[in-house]
C-alpha positions as CSV (number, residue, x, y, z in Angstrom):
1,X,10.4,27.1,-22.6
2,X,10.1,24.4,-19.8
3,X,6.2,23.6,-18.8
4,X,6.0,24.5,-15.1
5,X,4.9,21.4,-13.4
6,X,2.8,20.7,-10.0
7,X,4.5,19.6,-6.5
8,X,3.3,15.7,-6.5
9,X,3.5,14.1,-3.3
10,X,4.3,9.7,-3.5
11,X,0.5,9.3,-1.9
12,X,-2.6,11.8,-3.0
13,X,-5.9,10.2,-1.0
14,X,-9.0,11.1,-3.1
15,X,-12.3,11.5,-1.1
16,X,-15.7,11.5,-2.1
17,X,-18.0,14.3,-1.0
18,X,-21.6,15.2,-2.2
19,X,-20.9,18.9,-2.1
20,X,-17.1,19.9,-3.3
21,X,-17.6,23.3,-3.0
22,X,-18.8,23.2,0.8
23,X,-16.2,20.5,1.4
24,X,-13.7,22.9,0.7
25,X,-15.0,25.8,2.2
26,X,-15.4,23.9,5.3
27,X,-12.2,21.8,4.9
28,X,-10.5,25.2,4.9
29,X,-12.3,27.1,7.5
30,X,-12.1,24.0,10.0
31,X,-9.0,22.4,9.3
32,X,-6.0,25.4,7.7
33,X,-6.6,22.8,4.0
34,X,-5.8,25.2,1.0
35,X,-7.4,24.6,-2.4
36,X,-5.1,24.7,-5.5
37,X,-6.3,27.9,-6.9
38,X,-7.3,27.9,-10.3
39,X,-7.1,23.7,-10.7
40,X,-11.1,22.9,-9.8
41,X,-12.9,22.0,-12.6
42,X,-16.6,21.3,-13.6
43,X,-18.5,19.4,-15.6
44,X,-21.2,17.0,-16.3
45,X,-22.3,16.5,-12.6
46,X,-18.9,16.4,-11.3
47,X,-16.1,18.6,-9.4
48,X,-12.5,18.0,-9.1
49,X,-10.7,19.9,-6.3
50,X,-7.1,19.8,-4.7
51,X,-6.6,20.6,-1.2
52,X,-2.8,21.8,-0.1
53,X,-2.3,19.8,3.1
54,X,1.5,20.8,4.6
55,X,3.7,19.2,1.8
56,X,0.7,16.8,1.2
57,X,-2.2,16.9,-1.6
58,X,-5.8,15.5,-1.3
59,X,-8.0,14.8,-4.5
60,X,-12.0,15.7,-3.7
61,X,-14.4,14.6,-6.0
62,X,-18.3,14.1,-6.6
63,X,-19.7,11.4,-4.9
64,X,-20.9,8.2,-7.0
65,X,-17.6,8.8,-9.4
66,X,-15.2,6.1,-9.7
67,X,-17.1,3.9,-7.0
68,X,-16.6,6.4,-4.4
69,X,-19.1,7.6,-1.9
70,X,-19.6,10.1,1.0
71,X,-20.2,9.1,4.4
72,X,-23.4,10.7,4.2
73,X,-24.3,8.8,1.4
74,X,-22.7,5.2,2.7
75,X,-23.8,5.5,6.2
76,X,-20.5,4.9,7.2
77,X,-17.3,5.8,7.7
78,X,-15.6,5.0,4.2
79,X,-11.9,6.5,4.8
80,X,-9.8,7.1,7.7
81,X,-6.6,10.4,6.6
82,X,-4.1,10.8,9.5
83,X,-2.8,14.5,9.2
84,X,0.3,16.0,10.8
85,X,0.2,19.5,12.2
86,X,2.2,22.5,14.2
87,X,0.3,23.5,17.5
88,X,-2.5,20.3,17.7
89,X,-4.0,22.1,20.7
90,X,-4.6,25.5,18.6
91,X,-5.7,23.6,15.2
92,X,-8.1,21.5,17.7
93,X,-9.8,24.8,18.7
94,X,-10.3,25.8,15.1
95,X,-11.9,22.8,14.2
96,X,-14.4,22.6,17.0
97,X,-14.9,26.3,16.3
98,X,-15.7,25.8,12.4
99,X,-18.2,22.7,13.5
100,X,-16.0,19.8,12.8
101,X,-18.0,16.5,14.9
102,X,-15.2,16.0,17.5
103,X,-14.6,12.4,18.3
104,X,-12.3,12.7,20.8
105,X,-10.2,15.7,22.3
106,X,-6.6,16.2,21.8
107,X,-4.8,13.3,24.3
108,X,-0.9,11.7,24.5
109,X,-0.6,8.2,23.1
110,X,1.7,5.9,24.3
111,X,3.8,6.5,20.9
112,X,4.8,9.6,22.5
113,X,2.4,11.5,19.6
114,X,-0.7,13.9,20.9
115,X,-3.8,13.5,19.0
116,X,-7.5,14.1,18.4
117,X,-9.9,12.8,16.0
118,X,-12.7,14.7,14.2
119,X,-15.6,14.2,11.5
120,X,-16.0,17.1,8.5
121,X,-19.7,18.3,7.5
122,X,-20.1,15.0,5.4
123,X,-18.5,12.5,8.3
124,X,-15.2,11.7,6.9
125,X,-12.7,11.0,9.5
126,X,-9.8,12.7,10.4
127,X,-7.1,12.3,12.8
128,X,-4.9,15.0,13.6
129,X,-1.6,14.6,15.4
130,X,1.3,16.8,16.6
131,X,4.1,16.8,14.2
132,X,7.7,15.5,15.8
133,X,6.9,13.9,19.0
134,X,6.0,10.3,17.9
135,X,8.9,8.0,19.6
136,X,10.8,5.5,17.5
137,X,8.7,2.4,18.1
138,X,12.0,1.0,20.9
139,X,10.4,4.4,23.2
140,X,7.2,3.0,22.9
141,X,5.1,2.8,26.8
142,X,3.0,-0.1,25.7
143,X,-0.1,-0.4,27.7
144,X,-1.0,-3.5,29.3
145,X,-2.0,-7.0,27.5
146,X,-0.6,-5.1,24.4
147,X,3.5,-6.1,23.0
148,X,5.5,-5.9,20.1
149,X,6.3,-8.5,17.5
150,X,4.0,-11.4,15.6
């Protein structure tokens, strides 16, 4: 019989939170995330999560494991995790809802995409853009003193 194995996306981002269980409450509430059921584990101060983004996979783990720290913990931002969605205007209202630190409000970039940024409960950022309406960089309305090339 053939082991069933896990979806593994190229690129799995593994952030650093002192509280893995409210992380992914919150991550879920606030963002539409969805844990891996059945894969956290515990053990000798630490937790191990996977959080379902789209065809994506994020890794959350204790803080102070592997060198990695929270946010909270650093004092500053220690990751940036730019996240595609359906309907950013609706998936912006759920995460001001749930509490998410908005840093700035859903807006059109001169890429072509639309995007807001936002902070969790443990100040990891996140930016959120609308899936399929980033321009192919030739589109691109380039904003003054800014243009392509080295």
């Amino acid at each position: 019989m053939a082991s069933k194995l896990w979806r593994t996306p190229t690129v799995v981002p593994a952030l650093a939170y002192e509280d893995v269980p409210a992380a992914v409450e919150f991550l879920t509430r606030a963002f539409g995330f969805r844990e891996r059921a059945g894969a956290r584990l515990n053990g000798h101060g630490f937790v191990l999560a996977w959080m379902d983004v789209g065809d994506a996979l994020i890794s959350l783990s204790t803080a102070g494991g592997h060198g990695r720290n929270s946010p909270r913990s650093a004092g500053t931002i220690t990751q940036s995790v730019k996240v595609y969605v359906d309907g950013i205007d609706r998936h912006f209202a759920r995460a001001k809802a749930a509490g998410a630190v908005i840093i700035s409000e859903p807006g059109d970039k001169f890429w072509g995409g639309r995007v807001y940024e936002a902070k969790d409960l443990e100040g990891h950022y996140w930016e959120f853009s609308e899936r399929d309406r980033e321009l192919d960089s030739a589109e691109w309305k380039l904003p003054p003193g800014i243009k392509m090339g080295a």
